[in-house]
C-alpha positions as CSV (number, residue, x, y, z in Angstrom):
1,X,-1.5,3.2,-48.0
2,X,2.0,4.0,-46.9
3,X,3.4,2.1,-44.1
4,X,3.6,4.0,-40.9
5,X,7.2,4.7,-39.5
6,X,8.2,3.4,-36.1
7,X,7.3,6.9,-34.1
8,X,3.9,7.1,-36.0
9,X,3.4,3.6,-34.9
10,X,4.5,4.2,-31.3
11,X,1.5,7.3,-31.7
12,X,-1.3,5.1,-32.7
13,X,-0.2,2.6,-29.7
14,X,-1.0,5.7,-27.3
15,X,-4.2,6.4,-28.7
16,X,-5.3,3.0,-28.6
17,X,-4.2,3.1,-25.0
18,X,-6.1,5.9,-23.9
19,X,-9.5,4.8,-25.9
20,X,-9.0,1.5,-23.2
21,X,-8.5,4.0,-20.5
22,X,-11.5,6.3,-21.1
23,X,-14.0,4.6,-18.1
24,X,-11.1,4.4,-15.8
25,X,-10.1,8.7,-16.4
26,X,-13.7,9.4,-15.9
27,X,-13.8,8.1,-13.0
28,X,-10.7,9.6,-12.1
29,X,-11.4,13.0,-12.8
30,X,-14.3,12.5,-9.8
31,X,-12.2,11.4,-7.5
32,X,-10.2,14.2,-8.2
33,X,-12.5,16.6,-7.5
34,X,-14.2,15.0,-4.2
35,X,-11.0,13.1,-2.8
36,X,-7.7,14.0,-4.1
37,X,-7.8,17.6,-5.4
38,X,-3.9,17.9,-5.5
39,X,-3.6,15.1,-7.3
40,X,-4.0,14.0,-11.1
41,X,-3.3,15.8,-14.7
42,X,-5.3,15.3,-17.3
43,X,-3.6,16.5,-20.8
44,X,-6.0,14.6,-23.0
45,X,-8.5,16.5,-21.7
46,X,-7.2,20.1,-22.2
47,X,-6.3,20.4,-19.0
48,X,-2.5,22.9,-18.0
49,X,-0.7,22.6,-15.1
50,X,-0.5,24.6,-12.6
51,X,-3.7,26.2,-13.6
52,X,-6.3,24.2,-11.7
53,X,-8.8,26.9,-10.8
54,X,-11.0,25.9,-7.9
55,X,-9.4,22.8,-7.2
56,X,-10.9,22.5,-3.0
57,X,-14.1,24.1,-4.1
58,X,-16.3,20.6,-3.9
59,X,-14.5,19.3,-1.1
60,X,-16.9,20.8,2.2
61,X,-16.2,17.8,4.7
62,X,-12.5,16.7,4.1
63,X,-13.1,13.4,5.5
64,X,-12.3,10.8,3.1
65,X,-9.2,13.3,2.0
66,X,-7.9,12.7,5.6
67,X,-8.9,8.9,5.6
68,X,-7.0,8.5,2.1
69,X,-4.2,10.2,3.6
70,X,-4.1,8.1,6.8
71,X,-4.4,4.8,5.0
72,X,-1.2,6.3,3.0
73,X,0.6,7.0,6.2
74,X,-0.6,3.6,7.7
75,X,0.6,1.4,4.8
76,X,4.1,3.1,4.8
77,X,4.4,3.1,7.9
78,X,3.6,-0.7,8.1
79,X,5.4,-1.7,4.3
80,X,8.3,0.2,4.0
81,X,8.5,2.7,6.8
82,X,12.4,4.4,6.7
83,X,12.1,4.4,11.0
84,X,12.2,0.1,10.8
85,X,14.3,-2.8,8.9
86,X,11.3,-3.4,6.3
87,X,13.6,-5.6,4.4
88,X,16.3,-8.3,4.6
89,X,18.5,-10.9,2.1
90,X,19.0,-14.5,2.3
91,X,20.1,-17.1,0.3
92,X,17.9,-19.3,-1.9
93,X,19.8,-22.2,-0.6
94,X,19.5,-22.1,3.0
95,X,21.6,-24.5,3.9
96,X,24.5,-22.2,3.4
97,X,22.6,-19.3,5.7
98,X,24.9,-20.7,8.6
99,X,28.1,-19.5,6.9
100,X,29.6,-16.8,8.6
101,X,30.9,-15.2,5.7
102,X,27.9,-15.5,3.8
103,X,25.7,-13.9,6.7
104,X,28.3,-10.7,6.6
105,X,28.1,-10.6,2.8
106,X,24.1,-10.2,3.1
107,X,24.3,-7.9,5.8
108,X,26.6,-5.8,4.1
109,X,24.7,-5.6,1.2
110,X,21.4,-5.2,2.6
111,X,22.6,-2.3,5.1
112,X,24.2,-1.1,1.5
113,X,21.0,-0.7,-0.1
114,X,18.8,0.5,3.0
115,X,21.2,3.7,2.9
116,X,20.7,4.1,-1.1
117,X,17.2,4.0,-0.8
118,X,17.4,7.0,2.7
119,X,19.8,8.7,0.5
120,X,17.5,8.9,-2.4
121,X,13.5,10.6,-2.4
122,X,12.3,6.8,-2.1
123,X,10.2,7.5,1.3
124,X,8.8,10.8,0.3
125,X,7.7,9.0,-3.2
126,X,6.4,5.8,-1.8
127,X,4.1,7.8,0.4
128,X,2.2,9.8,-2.3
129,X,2.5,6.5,-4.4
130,X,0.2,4.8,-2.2
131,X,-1.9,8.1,-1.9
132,X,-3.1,7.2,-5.7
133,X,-3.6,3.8,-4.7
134,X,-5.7,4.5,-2.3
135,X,-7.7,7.1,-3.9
136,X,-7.3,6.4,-7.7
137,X,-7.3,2.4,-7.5
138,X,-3.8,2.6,-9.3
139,X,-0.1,4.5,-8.9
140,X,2.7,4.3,-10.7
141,X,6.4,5.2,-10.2
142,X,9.4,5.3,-12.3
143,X,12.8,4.5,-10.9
144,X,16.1,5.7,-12.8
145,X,19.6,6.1,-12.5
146,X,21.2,8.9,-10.9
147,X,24.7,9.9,-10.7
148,X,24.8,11.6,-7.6
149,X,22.5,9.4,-5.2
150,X,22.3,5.8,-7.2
151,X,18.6,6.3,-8.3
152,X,15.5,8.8,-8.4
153,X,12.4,8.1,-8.2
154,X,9.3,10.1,-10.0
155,X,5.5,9.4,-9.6
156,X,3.1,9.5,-12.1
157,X,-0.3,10.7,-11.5
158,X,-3.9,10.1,-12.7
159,X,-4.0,11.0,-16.8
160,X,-0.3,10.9,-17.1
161,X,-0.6,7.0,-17.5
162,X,-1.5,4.5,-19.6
163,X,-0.5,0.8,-19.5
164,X,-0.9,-2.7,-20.8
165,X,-0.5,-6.2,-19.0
166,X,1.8,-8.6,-20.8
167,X,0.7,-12.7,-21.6
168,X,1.2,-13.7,-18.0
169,X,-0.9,-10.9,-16.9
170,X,2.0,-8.3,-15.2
171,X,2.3,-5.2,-16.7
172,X,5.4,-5.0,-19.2
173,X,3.7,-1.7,-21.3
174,X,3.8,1.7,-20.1
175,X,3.3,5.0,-22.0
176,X,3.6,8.0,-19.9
177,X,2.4,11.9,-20.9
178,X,3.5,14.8,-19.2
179,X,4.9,18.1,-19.4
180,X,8.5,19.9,-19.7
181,X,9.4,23.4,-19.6
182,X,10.7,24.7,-23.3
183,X,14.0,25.7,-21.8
184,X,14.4,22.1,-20.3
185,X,13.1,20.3,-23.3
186,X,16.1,21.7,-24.9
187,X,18.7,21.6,-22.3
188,X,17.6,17.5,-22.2
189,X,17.3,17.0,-26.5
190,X,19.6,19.9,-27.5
191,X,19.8,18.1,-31.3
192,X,16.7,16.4,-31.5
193,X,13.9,18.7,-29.9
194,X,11.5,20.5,-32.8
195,X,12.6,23.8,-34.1
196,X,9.3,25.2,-32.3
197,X,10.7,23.8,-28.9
198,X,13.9,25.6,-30.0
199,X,12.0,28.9,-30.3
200,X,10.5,28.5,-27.2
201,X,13.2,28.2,-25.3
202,X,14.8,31.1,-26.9
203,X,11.3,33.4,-26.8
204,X,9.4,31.8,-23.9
205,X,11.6,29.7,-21.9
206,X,8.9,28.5,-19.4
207,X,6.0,27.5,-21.7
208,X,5.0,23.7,-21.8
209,X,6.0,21.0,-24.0
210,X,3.7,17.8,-24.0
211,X,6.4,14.7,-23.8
212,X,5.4,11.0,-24.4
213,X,8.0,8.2,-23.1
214,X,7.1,4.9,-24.1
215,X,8.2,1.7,-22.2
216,X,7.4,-1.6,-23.5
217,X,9.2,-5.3,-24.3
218,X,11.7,-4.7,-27.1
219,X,10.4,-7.4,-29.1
220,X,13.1,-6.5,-32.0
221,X,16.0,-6.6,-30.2
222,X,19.4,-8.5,-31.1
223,X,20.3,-10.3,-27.9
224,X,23.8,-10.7,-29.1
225,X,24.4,-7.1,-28.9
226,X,24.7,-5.6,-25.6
227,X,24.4,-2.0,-26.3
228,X,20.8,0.6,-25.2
229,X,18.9,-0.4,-27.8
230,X,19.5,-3.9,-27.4
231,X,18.3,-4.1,-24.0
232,X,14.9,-6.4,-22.9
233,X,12.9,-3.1,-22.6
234,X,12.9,-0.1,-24.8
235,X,12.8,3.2,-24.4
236,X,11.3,6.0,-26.5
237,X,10.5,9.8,-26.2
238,X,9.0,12.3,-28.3
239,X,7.0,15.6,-28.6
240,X,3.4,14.7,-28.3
241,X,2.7,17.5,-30.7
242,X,5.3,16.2,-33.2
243,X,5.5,12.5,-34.5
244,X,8.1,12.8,-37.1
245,X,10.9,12.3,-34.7
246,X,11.8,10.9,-31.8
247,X,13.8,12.8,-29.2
248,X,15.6,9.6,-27.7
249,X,15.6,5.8,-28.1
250,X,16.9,3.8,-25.3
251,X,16.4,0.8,-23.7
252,X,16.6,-0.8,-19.8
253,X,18.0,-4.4,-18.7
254,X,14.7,-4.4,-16.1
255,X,12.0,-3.0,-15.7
256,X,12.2,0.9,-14.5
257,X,8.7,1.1,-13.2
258,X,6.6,-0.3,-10.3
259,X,3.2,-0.3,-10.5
260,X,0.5,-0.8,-7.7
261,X,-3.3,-1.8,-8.1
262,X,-5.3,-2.0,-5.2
263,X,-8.1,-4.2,-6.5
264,X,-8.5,-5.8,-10.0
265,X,-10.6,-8.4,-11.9
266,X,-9.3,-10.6,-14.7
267,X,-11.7,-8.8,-17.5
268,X,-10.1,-4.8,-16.0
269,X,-7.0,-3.4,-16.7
270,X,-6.8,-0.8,-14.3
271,X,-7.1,-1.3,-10.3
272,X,-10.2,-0.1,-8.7
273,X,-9.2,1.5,-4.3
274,X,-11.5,2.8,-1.4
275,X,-11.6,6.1,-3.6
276,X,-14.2,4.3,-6.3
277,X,-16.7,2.8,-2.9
278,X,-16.6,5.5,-1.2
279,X,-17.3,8.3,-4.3
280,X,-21.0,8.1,-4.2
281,X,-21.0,8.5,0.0
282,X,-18.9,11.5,-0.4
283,X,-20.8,13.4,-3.1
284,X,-23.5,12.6,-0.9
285,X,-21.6,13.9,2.3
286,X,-21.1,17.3,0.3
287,X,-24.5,17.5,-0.8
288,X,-25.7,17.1,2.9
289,X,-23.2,19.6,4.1
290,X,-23.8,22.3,2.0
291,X,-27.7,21.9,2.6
292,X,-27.3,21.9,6.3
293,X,-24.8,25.0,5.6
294,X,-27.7,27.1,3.5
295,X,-30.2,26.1,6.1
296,X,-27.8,27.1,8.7
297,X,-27.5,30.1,6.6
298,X,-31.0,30.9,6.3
299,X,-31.9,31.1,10.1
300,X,-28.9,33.7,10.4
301,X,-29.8,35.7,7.5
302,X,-33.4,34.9,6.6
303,X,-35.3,35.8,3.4
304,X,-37.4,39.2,4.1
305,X,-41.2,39.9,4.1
306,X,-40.7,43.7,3.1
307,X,-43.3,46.5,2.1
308,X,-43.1,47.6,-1.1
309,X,-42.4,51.3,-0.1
310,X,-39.4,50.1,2.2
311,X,-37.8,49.2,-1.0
312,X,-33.9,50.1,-1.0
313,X,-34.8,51.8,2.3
314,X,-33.4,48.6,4.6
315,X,-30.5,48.5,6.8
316,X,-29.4,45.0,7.3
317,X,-26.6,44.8,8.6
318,X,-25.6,43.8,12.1
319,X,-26.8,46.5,14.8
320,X,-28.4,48.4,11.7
321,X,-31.6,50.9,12.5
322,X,-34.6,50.6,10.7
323,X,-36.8,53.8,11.9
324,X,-41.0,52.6,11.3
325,X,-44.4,54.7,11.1
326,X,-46.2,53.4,14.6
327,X,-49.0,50.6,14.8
328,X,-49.0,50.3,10.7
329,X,-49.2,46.7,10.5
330,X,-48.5,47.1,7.2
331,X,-45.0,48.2,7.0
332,X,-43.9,45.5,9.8
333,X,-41.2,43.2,8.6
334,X,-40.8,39.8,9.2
335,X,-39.7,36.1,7.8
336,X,-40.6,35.2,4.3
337,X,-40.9,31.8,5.4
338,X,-40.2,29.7,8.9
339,X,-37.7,27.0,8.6
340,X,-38.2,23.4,9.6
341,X,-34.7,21.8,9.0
342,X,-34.3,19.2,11.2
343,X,-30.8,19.9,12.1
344,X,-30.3,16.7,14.9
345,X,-31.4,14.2,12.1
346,X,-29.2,15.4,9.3
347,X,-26.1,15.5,11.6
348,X,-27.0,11.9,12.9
349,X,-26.8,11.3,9.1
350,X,-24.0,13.0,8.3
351,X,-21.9,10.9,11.0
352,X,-23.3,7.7,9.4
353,X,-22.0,8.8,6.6
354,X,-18.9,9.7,7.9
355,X,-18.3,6.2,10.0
356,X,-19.3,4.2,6.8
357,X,-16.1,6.1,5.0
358,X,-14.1,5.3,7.9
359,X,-14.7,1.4,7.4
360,X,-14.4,1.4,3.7
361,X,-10.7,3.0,4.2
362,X,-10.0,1.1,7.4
363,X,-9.5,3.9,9.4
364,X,-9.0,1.9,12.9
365,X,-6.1,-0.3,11.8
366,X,-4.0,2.2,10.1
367,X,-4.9,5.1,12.7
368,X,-3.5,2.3,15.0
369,X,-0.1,1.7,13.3
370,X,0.7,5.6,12.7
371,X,0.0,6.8,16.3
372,X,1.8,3.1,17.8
373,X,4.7,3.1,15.6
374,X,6.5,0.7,18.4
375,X,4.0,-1.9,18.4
376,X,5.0,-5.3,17.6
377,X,3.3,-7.6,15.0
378,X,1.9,-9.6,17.7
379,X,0.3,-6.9,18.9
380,X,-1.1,-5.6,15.6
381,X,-2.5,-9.4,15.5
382,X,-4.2,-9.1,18.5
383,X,-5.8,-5.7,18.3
384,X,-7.3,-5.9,14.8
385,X,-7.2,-9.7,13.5
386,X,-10.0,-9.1,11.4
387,X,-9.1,-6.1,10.1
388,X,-5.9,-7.5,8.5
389,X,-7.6,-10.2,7.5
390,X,-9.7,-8.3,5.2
391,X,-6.6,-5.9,3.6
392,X,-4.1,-8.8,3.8
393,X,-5.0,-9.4,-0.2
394,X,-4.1,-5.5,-0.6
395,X,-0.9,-5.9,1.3
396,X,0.3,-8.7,0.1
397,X,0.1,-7.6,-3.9
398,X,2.3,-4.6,-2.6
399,X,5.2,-6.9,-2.1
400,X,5.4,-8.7,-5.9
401,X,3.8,-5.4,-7.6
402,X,5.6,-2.7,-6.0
403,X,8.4,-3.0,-3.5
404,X,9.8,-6.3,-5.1
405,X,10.7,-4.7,-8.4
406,X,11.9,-1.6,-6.7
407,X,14.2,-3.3,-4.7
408,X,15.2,-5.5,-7.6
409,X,16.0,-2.0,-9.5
410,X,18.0,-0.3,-7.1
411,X,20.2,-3.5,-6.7
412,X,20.7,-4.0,-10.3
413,X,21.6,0.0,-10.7
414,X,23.7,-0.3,-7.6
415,X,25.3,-3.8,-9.1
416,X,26.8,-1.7,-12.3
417,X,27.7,1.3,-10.1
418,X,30.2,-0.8,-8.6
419,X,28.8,-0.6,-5.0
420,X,27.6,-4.4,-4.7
421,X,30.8,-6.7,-3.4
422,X,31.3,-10.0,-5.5
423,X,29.1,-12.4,-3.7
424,X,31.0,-16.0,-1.7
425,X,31.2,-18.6,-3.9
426,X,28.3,-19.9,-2.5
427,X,26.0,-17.5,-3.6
428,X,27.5,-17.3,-7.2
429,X,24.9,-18.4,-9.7
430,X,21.7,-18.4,-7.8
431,X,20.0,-15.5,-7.0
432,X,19.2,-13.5,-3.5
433,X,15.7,-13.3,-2.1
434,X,13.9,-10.9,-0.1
435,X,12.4,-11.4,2.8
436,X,9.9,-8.8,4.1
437,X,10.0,-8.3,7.5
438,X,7.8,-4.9,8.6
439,X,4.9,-4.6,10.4
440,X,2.6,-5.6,8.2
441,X,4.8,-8.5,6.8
442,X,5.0,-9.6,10.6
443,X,1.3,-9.4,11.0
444,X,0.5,-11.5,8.6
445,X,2.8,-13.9,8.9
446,X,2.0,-14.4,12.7
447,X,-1.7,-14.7,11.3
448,X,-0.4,-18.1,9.7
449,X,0.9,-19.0,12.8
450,X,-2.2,-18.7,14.5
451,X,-3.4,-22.4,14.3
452,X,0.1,-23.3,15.7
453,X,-0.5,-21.5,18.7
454,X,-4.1,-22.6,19.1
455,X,-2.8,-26.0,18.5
456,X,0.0,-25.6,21.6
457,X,-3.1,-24.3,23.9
458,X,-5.0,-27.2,23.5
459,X,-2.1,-29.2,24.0
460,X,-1.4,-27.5,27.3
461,X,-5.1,-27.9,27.8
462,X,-5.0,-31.9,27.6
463,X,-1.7,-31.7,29.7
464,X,-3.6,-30.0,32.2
465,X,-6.7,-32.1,32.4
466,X,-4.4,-35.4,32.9
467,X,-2.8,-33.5,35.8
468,X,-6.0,-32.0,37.4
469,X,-9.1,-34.5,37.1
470,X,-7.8,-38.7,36.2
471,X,-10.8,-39.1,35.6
472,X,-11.0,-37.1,32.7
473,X,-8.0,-37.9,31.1
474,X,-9.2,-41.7,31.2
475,X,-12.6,-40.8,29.4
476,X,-10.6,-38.4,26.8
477,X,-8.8,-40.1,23.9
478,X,-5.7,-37.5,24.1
479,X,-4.0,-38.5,21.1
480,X,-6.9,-39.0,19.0
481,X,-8.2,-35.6,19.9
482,X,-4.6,-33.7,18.8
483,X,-4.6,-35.4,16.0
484,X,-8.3,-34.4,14.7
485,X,-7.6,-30.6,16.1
486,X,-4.3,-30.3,13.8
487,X,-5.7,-31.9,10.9
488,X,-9.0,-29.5,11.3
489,X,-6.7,-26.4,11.4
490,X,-4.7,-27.5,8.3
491,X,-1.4,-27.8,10.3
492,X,1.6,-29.4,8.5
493,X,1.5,-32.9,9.0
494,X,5.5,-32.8,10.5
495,X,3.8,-30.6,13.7
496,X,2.6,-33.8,15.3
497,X,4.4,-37.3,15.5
498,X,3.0,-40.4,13.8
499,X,1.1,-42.9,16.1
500,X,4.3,-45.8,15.8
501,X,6.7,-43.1,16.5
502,X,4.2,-42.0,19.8
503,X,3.9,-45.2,21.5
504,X,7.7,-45.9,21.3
505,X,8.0,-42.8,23.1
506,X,5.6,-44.1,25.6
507,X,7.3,-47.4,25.8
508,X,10.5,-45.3,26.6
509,X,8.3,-43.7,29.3
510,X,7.3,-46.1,30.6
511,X,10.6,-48.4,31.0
512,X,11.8,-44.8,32.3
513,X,9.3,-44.5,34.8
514,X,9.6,-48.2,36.1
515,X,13.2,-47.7,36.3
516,X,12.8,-44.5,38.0
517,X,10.4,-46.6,40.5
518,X,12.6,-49.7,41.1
519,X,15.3,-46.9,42.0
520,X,13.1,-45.5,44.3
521,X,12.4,-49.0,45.8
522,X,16.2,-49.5,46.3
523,X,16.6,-46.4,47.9
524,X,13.8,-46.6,50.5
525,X,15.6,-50.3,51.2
526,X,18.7,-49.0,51.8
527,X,17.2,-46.5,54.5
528,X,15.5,-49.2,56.0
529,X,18.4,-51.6,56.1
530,X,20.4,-48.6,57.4
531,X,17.8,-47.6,59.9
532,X,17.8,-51.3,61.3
533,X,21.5,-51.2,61.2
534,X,21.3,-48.6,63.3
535,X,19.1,-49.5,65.5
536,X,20.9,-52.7,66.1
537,X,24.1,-50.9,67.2
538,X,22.3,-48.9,69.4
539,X,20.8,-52.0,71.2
540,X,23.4,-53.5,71.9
């Protein structure tokens, strides 16, 4: 058996791809059609865009469209919203943070790459990239290099995808499918598109062209050359109908692509989102609908008990005469059948429904962040601690899965556009970190803080019961008490003083305070000296 050549190889890695995807695009495809009906592509399945006939028909009650949409809204909005600072640098070493010139560096930089990314169709992007997430479980987005705004950003939908998680369990492996117009095929791979692409172009310009691009570790590269194909991630693209050539090989020093998984398990690729728990509700909330719709439908327009000689003789519609032989019962007309529906019971229903899908995509908190954009994270904390504490886990993979490596992108891309300073000396040699500082980051970061302030209230608590009721304070062993109420909220051990270090403090407190009385002593002696002094020249 001849050995396969490199594209052929490249081929058989896709289909082996999509055999692993199969459960996941089934899925998918229902989603599609009860939740996101603008959204996914599905070429391996026939399917051509811009030809999606039908697309709204299943969708009756829009509800869990809306919700999907909101929980978009609410996690740009509190993530990466382009109104707020969502982002800042600092230096690894923080000792030299205080440095003037250091601070300006960062700040410069940081203020750099907030304009890149307004500049560029990041916001627009991010939004529908977390429209997927929400509906399809998974969302992916490529980010390249472009000459006029720094870097572009395109988002790959359901069926366009396929990808593979690397040793440590990230994803390093990414084969995307999707199609080009003939006429840009060519204007993109002038030498190296197939000669039907060629004729396409020429005959029928607009007709589409299936393209693969295949990302993945380029585990044959020489790492003493520095040149595309040498690069720690390769980058290959070819006709999907044609595998004896490829169109481009290339290569990227990072990884291009960022991509976001709202729930996983070890054993599962692909991400499962609110879209997969709330599927079966929805079918069901389009079932009911259109049932209570045809009942509806039915009252207005009943079936027709009609004599046989009235046949084609009816006028129904609206104000229509119908002239009838008098007191002949038997050409009267009349219902075929009553109906029973019970209307109240299957909207009470229908609202259950409908509050349940609310819950599963946490409809209260982000319907609170989008219509408060102003609120502080203390706030947020306060109005809905349990609500964050239940997508804090969904949040928080956003920041290493999606907007880390984003960030990391556009800074490398900006680095060899020239538009990044050299760092202080300082900073040379060890990298800059992010710190995430938007609503959401806020939020939960005060939610870690919240054992620190509960520990400050019962210190103010103690400090008050010594002041108000002696008694109380001399039952109460105050120390002891701080000490278990810290350790029981798993504070670090630095936020209270050790016992030694305590009673020296008292001991100072205590010479203070007798010091503080002896003054006190001397000074009511010398008024009374005074006094007598006085009163001894007044005597006399």
């Amino acid at each position: 058996m001849a050995e396969l050549t490199p594209i052929q190889k490249k081929a058989a890695k896709l289909k082996e791809l999509e055999l692993d995807r199969e459960t996941f695009l089934d899925e998918a495809k229902e989603i599609t059609e009860y939740i996101l009906p603008q959204k996914g592509l599905y070429l391996s399945s026939g399917e051509k865009p811009n030809k999606k006939k039908g697309r709204f028909a299943k969708i009756i009650n829009p509800t869990a469209s809306e919700d999907n949409d909101l929980l978009a809204s609410g996690i740009q909005g509190g993530l990466s919203s382009q109104s707020r600072p969502w982002f800042r640098l600092e230096a690894t070493d923080k000792s030299v943070m205080s440095l003037e010139h250091v601070q300006i560096w960062l700040d410069y930089v940081q203020n750099q790459m907030r304009s890149v990314l307004a500049g560029s169709n990041f916001y627009s992007k991010i939004h529908d990239f977390y429209n997927d997430e929400g509906g399809f479980g998974n969302a992916v987005m490529m980010c390249e290099e472009d000459p006029k705004k720094v870097v572009r950003f395109t988002l790959a939908t359901a069926g366009q995808y396929c990808f593979a998680e690397g040793i440590d369990g990230t994803i390093d492996t990414l084969y995307l499918r999707y199609p080009l117009r003939a006429v840009n095929v060519k204007k993109r791979w002038p030498d190296t598109c197939s000669d039907s692409t060629k004729q396409s172009a020429r005959t029928k310009p607009f007709d589409w062209v299936e393209i693969v691009h295949a990302i993945e570790p380029n585990n044959d590269r020489n790492p003493n050359k520095i040149d595309n194909r040498n690069m720690p991630f390769s980058s290959c693209y070819w006709e999907h109908a044609k595998t004896d050539k490829f169109l481009s090989k290339s290569g990227y020093n990072e990884l291009p692509f960022a991509i976001g998984r709202w729930k996983t398990n070890d054993s599962e690729t692909y991400g499962t989102g609110p879209g997969h728990t709330a599927l079966g509700l929805v079918k069901m909330l389009q079932t009911m609908e259109k049932s209570s719709l045809r009942a509806i439908h039915k009252e207005v327009d009943p079936p027709l008990r009609v004599p046989t000689n009235l046949k084609d003789m009816l006028n129904v519609l609206p104000g229509g005469a119908n002239y009838m032989p008098a007191n002949d019962p038997r050409d009267s007309i009349g219902k075929l059948y009553d109906m029973n529906f019970n209307y109240p019971a299957a909207e009470a229903k229908i609202e259950q429904i409908v509050r349940v899908i609310h819950m599963i995509f946490k409809r209260d908190l982000f319907l609170l962040i989008t219509d408060r954009p102003e609120m502080t994270a203390t706030e947020v904390v306060e109005r809905s601690q349990e609500k964050l504490i239940m997508i804090g886990p969904v949040t928080e993979r956003q920041i290493p899965d999606v907007l880390e490596p984003m960030l990391s992108r556009t800074f490398n891309i900006m680095v060899r556009f020239g538009m990044i300073p050299p760092p202080p000396d300082e900073l040379a040699g060890q990298p800059v970190q992010v710190d995430y500082i938007s609503l959401l980051a806020q939020a939960q970061k005060m939610m870690g803080l919240q054992g620190m302030r509960s520990y400050v209230d019962m210190a103010t608590a103690v400090e008050t019961l010594k002041a108000s009721s002696p008694d109380g304070a001399v039952k109460t062993n105050s120390d002891f008490l701080l000490d278990e109420y810290a350790q029981g909220l798993a504070l670090p051990p630095q936020i209270t003083r050790p016992d030694e270090q305590v009673n020296q403090f008292k001991q100072i407190q205590q010479q203070l305070a007798q010091q503080q009385q002896q003054i006190e002593m001397l000074k009511q002696g010398s008024e009374t000296v005074k006094n007598l002094a006085v009163a001894d020249a007044q005597g006399q």
